[in-house]
C-alpha positions in Angstrom: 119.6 200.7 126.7 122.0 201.9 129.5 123.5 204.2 126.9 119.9 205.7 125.8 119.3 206.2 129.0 122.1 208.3 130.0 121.7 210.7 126.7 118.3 211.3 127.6 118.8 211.8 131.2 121.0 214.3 129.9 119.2 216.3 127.2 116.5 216.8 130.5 119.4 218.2 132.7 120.2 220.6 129.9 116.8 221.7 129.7 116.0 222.5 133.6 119.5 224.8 133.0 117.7 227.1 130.3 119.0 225.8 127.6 118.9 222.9 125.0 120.9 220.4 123.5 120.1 218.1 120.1 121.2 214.6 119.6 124.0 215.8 117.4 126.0 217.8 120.5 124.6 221.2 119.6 124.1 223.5 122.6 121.6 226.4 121.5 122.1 229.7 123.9 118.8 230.9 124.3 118.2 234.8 124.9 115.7 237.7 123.2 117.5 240.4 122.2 118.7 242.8 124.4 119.2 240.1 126.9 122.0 239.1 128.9 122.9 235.5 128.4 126.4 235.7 130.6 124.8 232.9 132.7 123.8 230.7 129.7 126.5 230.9 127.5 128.7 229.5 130.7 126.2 226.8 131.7 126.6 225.7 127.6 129.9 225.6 127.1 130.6 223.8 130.6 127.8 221.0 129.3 129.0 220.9 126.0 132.9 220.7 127.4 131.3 217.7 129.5 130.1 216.1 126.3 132.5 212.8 125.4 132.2 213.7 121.3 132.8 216.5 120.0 130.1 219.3 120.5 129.0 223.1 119.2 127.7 226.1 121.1 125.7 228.4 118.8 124.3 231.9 120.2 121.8 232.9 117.4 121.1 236.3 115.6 120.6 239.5 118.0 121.9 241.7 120.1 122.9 240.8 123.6 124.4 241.4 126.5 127.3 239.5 127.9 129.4 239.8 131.4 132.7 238.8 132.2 133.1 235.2 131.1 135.7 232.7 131.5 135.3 229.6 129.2 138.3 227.0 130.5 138.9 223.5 129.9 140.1 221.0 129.5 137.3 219.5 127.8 136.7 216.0 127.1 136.3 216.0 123.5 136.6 219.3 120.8 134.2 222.2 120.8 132.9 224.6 118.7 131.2 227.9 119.3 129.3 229.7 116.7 128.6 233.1 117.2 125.5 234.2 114.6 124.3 237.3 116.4 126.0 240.2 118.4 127.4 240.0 121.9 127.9 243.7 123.9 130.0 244.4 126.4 128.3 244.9 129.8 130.0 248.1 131.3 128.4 247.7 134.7 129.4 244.2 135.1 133.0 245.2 133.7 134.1 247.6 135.7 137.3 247.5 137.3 137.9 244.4 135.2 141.0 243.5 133.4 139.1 240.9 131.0 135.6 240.3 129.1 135.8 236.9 127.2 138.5 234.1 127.9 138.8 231.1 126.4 141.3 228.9 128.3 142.7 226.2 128.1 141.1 224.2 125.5 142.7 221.5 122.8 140.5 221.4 120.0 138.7 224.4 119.6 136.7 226.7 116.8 135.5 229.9 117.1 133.5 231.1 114.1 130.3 232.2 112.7 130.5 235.8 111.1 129.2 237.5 114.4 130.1 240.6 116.7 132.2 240.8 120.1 131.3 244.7 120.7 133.3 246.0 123.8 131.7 249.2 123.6 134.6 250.9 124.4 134.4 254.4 123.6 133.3 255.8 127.3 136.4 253.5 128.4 139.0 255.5 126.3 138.4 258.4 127.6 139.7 257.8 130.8 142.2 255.2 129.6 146.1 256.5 130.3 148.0 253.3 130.2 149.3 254.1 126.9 151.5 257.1 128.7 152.6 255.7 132.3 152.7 252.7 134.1 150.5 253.5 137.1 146.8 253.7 135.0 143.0 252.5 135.6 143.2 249.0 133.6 140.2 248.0 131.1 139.2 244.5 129.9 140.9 242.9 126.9 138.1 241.8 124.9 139.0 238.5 123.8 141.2 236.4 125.5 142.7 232.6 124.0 145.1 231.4 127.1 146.6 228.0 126.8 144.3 227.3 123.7 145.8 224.5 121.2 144.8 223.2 118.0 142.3 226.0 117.6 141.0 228.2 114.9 139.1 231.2 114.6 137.0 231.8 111.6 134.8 234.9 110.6 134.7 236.9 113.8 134.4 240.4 114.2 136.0 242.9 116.9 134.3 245.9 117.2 135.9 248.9 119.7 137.8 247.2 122.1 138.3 249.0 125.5 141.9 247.2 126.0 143.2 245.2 123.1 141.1 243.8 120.8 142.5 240.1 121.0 145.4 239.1 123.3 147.1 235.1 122.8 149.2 233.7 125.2 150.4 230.2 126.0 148.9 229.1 122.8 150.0 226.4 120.1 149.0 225.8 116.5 146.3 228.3 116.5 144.7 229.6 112.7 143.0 233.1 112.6 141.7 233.4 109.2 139.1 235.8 108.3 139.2 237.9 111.1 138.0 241.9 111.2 139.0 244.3 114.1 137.3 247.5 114.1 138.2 251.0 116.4 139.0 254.4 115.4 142.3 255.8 115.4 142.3 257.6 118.3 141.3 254.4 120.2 144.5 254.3 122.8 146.1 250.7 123.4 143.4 248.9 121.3 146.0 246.3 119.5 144.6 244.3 117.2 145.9 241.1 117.7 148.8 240.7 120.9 150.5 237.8 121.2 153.4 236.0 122.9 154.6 232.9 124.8 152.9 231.2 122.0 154.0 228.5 119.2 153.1 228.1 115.8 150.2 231.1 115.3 148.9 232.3 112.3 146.7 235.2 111.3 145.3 235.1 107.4 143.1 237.0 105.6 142.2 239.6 108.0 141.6 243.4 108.2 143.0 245.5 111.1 142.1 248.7 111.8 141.9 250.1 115.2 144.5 252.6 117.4 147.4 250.8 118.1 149.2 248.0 116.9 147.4 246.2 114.2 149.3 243.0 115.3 152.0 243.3 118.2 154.4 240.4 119.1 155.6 239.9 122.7 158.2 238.4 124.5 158.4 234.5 124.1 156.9 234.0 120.7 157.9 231.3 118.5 157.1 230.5 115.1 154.4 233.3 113.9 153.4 233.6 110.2 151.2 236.5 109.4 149.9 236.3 105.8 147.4 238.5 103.6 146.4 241.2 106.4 145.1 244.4 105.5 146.4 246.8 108.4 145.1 250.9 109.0 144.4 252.6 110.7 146.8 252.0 113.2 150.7 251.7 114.5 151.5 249.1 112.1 152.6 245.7 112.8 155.4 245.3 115.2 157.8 243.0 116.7 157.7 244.6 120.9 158.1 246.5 122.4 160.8 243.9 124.5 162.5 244.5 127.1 159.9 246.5 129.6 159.4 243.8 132.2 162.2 241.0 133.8 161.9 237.7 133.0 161.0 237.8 129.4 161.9 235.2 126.8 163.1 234.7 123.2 161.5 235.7 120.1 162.1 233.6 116.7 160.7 232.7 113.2 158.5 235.4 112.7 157.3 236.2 108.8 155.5 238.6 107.7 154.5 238.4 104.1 152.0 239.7 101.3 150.6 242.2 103.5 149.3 246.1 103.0 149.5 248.3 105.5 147.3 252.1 104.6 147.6 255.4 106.5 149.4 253.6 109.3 151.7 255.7 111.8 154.6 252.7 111.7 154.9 250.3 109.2 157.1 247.5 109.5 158.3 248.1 113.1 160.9 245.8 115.8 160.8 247.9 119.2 162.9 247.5 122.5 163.4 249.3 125.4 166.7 251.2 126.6 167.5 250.5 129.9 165.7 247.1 129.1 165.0 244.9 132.5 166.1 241.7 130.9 168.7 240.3 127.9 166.8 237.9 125.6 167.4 237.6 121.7 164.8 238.1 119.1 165.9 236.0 115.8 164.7 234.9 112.7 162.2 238.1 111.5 161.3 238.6 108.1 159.1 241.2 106.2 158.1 240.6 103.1 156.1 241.1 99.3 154.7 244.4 101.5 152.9 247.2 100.1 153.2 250.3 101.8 150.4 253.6 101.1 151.2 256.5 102.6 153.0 254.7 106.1 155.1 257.2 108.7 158.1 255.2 109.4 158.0 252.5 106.8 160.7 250.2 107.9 162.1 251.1 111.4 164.1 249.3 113.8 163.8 251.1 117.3 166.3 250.3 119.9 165.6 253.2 121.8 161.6 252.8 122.4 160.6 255.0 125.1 157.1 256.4 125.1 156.3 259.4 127.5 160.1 259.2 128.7 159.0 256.1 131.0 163.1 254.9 130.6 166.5 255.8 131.0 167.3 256.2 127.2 170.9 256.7 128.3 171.4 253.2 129.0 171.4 251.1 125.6 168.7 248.2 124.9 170.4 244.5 126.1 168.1 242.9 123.5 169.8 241.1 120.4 168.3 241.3 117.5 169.7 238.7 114.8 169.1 237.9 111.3 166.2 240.4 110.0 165.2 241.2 107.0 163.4 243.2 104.9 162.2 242.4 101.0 160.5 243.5 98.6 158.7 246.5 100.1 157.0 249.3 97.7 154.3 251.9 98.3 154.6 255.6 99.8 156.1 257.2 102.8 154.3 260.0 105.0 157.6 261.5 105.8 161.3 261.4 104.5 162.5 258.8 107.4 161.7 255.7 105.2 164.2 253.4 106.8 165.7 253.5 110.1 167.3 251.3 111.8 168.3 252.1 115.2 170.2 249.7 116.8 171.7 249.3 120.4 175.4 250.7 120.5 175.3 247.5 123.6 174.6 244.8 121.1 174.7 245.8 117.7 171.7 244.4 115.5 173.5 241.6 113.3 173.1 239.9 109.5 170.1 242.5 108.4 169.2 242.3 105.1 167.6 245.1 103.4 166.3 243.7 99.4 164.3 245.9 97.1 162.9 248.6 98.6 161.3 250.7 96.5 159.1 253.6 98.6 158.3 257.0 97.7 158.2 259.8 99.6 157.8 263.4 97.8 157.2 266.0 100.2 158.9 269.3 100.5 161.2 268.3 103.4 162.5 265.8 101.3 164.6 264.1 99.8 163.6 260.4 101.5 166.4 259.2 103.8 168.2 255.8 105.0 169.7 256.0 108.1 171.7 253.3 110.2 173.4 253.1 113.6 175.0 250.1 115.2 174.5 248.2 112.1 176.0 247.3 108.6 173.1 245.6 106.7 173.2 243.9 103.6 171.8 245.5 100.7 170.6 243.4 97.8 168.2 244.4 94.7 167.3 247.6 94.2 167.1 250.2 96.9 165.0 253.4 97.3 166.2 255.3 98.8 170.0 254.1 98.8 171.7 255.5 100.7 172.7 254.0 104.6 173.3 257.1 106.3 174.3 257.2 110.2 172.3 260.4 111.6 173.7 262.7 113.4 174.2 262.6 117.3 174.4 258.6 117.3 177.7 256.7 118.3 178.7 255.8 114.8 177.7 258.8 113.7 180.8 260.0 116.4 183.1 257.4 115.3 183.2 258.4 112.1 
């Protein structure tokens, strides 16, 4: 009886707060359309987090409006939140924020439901410089997982980010499958998927396109496995840029695998700053079974990363990178620079592996080229092109 009495008592406190809850945990957000349920989605996912069995937040079919929201933990039991409907970014109640939605720290978590997180970000990009100097007016990230664990995210869609799209950090074991991100190519800083300082991700079955990295991989990430993505538009998918900030930590075990990348400005990309402000090692990164269509900059290792001249470039990158491959790559290159690997004369890159490549590239410029400095990979299989070349201007290019 005591126990009847506590689930009902309850179900009536859920219902003076707006919204209601059934006898099988499920928190329904109500709203009409157009309305802004900021306050009710918090006030149901801080019940349902409350709940001591595991519990579901649903928003239903619409269009709404949604504020800056911070949905933390920990919770007592797992929770689900199914998203049926679309949610819109609130510019008013945004402005001169650096976040919109935030899930944080939470063990047992689902996201899912085939809806919408709009951030409405085209008025945003217009004013958004970050992508050319330090000192710029930051925007929101859309969706934020912080400290999330044992989490997975199902049949969401990202629609025009202001900031990135979806940013991970402290996270482990956490499953994207099914995932869309959506932005124009001129979007500016609108990665897909950002990540770092994170164990054992995933991201399956998904389609990228937006204006920067379709996935990027920060400093600190451990054990990523990205498998079946369709990426373009966008900057490709690429390991960095490391080395900006002090303090940052190793990267290792991340594959890349089965993927196709279309119309993409990079390709397969690992990125890292001259005059880096810290020495850390990125290990253990593997591409592979990629198809390439029409991709600037196919396979490219960048050691001397420095956008809008925001570094010294005469002072070589202190990141290591060790044991890297790439395998079995075909498709077609927008220019003749197919591979490059451009390594820091500081720390030479170390046991690269570079196993049937077979990309195309017939433009007038041409032929396609293979260049190399500061680094003696191993070629296995086939190669297209074949040569390893050691362009002009470079320090092995001097030594020899």
């Amino acid at each position: 009886m005591g126990s009847y009495l506590g689930i009902s008592v309850i179900f009536s406190v859920l219902c003076l707060l707006g919204f209601s809850a059934n006898a099988h945990g499920v928190f329904s957000v109500p709203g009409s359309s157009g309305s802004d349920i900021t306050s009710a989605l918090l006030k149901a996912f801080t019940s349902a987090c409350q709940a001591p069995t595991p519990s579901k937040v649903v928003i239903p079919k619409g269009e709404f409006k949604l504020g800056e929201i911070v949905m933390a933990g920990p919770c007592k039991a797992p929770i689900e939140i199914t998203l049926h409907g679309t949610v819109k970014a609130d510019g008013k109640a945004l402005h001169g924020k650096e976040k919109w939605v935030v899930f944080q720290r939470i063990n047992g978590f689902k996201l899912n439901g085939g809806g919408i997180f709009d951030g409405e970000g085209n008025a945003a990009w217009r004013v958004n410089n970050c992508h050319k100097t330090f000192q710029c007016k930051k925007l929101p990230i859309s969706i934020r997982f912080d400290f999330v664990e044992n989490a997975e995210i199902r049949d969401i869609t990202s629609v025009d980010s202001k900031n990135f799209h979806i940013n991970v950090l402290g996270a482990k074991n956490l499953t994207f499958d099914h995932v869309k991100v959506i932005a124009p190519a001129e979007s500016p800083n609108t990665d897909g998927i950002h990540l770092g300082r994170s164990e054992g991700v995933k991201i399956l079955n998904s389609k990228i396109a937006t204006g920067d990295d379709c996935i990027s991989v920060g400093d600190g990430m451990k054990k990523l496995h990205v498998e079946k993505v369709e990426c373009g538009p966008g900057h490709g998918i690429s390991v960095g840029s490391l080395g900006r900030y002090g303090h940052e930590e190793d990267v290792s075990d991340i594959t890349v695998k089965s993927c196709t990348l279309t119309g993409t400005d990079n390709g397969l990309r690992i990125k890292t700053w001259p005059s880096a402000a810290c020495s850390t090692t990125a290990a253990g990164i593997h591409f592979e079974d990629i198809t390439l269509n029409n991709v600037s900059n196919p396979i490219l290792i960048d050691q001397e990363y420095c956008p809008w001249n925001q570094c010294n470039k005469n002072k070589p990158s202190t990141i290591k990178l060790i044991d890297v491959s790439f395998k079995n790559i075909k498709g077609t290159s927008g220019n003749k620079d197919v591979v490059k690997l451009l390594c820091s004369k500081a720390h030479p890159c170390a046991n690269v592996e570079i196993g049937n490549i077979n990309i195309q590239y017939k433009g007038a410029d041409g032929p396609a080229t293979f260049q190399c400095s500061n680094v003696s990979p191993k070629l296995t299989g086939n190669q297209n092109p074949k040569a390893c070349s050691t362009p002009p201007g470079t320090a092995a290019h001097k030594k020899a």
